[in-house]
C-alpha positions in Angstrom: -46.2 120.7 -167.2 -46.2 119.3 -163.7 -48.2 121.6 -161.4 -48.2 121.9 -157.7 -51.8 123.2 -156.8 -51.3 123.4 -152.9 -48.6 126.5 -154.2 -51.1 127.7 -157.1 -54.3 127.8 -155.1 -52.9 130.5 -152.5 -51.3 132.9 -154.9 -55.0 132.2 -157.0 -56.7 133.2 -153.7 -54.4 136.6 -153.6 -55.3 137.6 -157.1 -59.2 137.1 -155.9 -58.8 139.6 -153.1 -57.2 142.0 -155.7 -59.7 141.5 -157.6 -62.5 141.8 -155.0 -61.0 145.1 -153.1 -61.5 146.6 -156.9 -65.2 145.8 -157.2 -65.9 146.7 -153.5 -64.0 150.1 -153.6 -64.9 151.6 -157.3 -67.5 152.5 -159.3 -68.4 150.9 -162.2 -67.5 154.4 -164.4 -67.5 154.5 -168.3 -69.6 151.6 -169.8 -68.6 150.3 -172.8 -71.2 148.0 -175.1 -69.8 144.7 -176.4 -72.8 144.3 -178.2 -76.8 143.6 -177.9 -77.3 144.8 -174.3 -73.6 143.0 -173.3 -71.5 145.3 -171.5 -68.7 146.0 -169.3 -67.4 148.8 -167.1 -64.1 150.3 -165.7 -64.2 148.0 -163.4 -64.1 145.0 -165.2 -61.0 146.2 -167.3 -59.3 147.8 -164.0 -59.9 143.9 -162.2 -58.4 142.5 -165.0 -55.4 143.9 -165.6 -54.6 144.1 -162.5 -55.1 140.1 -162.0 -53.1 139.8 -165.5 -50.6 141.2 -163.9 -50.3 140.2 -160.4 -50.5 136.3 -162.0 -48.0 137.4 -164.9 -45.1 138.1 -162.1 -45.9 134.9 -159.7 -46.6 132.6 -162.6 -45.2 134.1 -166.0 -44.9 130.4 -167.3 -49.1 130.0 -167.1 -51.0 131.8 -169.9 -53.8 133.4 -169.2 -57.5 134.2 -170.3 -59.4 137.0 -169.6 -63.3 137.5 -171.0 -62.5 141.3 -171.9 -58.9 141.1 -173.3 -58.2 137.7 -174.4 -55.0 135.4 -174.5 -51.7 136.2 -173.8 -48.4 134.0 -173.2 -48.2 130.8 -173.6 -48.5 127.6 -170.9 -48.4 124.3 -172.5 -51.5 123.5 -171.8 -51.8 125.4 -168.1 -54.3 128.9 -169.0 -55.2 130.7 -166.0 -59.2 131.8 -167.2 -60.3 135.1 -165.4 -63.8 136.5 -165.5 -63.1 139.8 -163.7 -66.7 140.8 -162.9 -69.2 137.8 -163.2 -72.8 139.5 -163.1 -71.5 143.2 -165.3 -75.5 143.5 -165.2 -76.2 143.2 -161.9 -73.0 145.0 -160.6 -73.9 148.3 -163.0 -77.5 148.1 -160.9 -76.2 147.7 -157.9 -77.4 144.3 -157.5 -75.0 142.5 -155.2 -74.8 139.0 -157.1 -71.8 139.6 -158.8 -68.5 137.8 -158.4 -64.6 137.2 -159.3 -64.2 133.7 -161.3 -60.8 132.6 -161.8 -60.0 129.2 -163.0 -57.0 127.1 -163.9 -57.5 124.7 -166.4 -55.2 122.3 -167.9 -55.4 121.9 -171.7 -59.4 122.1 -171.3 -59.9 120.8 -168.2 -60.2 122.9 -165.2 -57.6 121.7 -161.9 -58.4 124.4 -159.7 -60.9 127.3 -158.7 -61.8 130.4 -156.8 -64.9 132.0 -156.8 -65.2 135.4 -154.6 -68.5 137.8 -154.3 -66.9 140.5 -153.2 -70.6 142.0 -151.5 -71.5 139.1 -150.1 -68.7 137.9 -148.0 -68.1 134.7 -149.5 -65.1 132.9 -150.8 -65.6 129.3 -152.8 -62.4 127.3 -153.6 -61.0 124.1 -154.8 -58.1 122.0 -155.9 -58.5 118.8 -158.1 -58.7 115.9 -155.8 -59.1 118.1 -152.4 -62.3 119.1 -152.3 -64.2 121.9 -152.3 -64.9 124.7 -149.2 -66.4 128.1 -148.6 -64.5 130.7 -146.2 -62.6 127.8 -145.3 -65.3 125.2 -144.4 -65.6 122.2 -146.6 -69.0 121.8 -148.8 -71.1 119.8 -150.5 -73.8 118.9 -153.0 -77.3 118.7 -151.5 -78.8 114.9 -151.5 -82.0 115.8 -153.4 -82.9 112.6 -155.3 -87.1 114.2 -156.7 -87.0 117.4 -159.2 -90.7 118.3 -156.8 -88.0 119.3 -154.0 -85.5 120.9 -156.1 -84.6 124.5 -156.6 -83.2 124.8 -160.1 -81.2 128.2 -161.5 -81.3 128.7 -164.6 -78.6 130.7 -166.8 -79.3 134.2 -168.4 -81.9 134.6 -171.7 -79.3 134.7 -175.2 -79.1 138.8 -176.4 -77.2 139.4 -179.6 -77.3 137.6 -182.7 -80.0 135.0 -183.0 -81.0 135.8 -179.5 -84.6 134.6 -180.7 -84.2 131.5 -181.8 -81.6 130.5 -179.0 -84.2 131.4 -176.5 -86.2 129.3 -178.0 -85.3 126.3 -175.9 -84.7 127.9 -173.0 -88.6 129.7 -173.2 -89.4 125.8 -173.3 -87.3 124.9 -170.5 -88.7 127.4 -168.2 -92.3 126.2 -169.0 -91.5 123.2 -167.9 -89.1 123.5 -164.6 -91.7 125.8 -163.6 -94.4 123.0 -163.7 -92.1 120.2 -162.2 -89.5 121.5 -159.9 -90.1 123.5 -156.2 -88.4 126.9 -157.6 -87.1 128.7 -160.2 -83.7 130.9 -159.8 -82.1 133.2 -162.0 -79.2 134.9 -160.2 -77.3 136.1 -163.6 -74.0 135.1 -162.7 -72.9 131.7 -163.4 -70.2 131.3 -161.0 -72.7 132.3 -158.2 -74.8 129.1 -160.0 -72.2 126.9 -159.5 -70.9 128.0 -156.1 -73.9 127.4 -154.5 -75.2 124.5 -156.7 -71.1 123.1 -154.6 -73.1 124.8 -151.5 -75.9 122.7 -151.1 -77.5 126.1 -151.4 -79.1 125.1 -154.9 -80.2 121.9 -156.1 -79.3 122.1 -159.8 -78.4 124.7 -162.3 -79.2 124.3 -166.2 -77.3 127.1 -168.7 -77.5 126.5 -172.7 -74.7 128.2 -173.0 -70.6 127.8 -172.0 -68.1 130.1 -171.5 -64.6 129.1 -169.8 -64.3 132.5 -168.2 -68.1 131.9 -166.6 -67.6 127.9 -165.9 -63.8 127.1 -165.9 -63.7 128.3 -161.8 -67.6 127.0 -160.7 -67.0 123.5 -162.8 -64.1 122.8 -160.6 -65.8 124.1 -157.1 -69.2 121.8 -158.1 -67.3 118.8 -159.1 -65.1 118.9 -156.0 -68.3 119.3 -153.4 -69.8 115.9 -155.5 -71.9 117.7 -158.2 -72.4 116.2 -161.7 -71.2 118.8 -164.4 -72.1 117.6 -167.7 -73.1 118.7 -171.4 -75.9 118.6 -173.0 -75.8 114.8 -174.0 -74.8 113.7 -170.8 -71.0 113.6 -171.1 -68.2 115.2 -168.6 -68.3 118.8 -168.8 -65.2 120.6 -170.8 -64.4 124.3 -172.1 -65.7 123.0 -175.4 -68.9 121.8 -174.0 -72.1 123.7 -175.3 -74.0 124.0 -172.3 -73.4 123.5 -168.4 -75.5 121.5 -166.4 -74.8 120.6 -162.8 -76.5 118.5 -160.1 -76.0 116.3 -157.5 -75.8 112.4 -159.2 -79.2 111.7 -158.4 -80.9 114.4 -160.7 -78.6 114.9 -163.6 -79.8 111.8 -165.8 -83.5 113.2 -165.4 -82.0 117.2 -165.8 -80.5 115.9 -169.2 -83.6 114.5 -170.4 -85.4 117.1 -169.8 -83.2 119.4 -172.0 -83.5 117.4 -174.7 -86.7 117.3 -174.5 -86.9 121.5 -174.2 -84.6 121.3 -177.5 -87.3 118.7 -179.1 -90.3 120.9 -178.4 -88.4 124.2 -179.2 -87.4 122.9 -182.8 -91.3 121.6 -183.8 -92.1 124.8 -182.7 -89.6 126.4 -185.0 -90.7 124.4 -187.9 -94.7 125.2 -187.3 -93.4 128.6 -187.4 -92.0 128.5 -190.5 
């Protein structure tokens, strides 16, 4: 399908400010579990259906995504992919680093993005091949080339299922970004990650993990500002990709390494255990 995403970005931008009024103006009400301490509230169910179906009248020939009700329709390869309330966590504590993701992606790459936090007053967008801005204003990657001067978010520990031995190598990794790099972060929302890794506002941001409705939006805004977004062994970043890594060029190559390594250490470690 041929795509015009000077026409898509705008009416993307509109479902965002639905989207955001929602989160600013209700509580979070009734919270239902989705499993081992994973949640969501009203909110994220009321933010999503009302972004289904805002984007179902202005683009009923684009599918769509969302994290807490799934597909529906059918786009030939054009999904909108909606996270309605990145950061459920912090936004049931009244934590302000939450945010609207909403991605486009074609077959399972993603064209175009917009990333609002509805507390914070800030907008992140981008179309494929026009860069990247924030409230309007065009960004980009930070230049730091040494991991010493880097400040590095990391993505949220595993829960559920497993959640032990998942965590294994991202225990590991945290031992060691805490010896090398200048800070830490863990914000708990990866679009805020990649929105500011796009903002210059982070240096690099490593998550062992990869969902489209948490990446599909931020992916776009990073690559856009001049951010490396790769997997785990270094290739481009896709939907199907196990983990998200982004950085500007100079660090990635090192960032890789140093995630394999994490997985190395966290699998002998494993084995001595057994």
């Amino acid at each position: 399908m041929t795509i015009d995403l000077r026409t898509l970005l705008p009416i993307a931008e509109r479902a965002a400010t639905i989207a955001a009024d929602i989160i600013r103006t209700k509580a979070p009400g009734v919270v239902t579990a989705k499993g081992d301490r994973d949640m969501a509230t009203e909110v994220d169910y009321a933010v999503e259906q009302a972004v289904r179906d805002f984007l179902a009248r202005e683009t009923p020939e684009i599918a769509f995504l969302g994290e807490e009700d799934g597909l529906t329709g059918a786009g030939d390869g054009l999904t909108w992919v909606l996270d309605p309330v990145d950061g459920t966590a912090n936004f049931l504590h009244g934590i302000p680093l939450c945010a609207v993701s909403l991605g486009l992606i074609d077959k399972n790459i993603p064209s175009l993005g917009v990333i609002d936090l509805p507390f914070l007053g800030a907008r992140y967008t981008a179309a494929e091949g026009a860069g990247a801005q924030a409230n309007g204003t065009e960004i980009q990657v930070s230049h730091t080339r040494d991991l010493n001067d880097a400040i590095v978010s990391i993505g949220d520990y595993a829960v559920g299922t497993g959640a032990h031995e998942r965590n294994r190598p991202r225990l590991v990794l945290t031992h060691e970004l805490a010896a090398r790099v200048q800070r830490v972060r863990m914000f708990g929302s990866a679009a805020i990650d990649l929105a500011w890794v796009a903002d210059g506002k982070t240096d690099a941001l490593i998550m062992l993990s990869n969902n489209p409705w948490d990446t599909a939006a931020g992916v776009l805004i990073a690559r856009e500002a001049g951010a490396a977004v790769v997997d785990l062994d270094g290739s481009p970043h896709t939907t199907d990709s196990r983990a998200t890594i982004a950085a500007g060029p100079k660090l990635v190559a090192e960032l890789v390494e140093l995630v394999a390594e994490a997985h190395r250490v966290a699998q002998r470690s494993a084995h001595t255990a057994e």
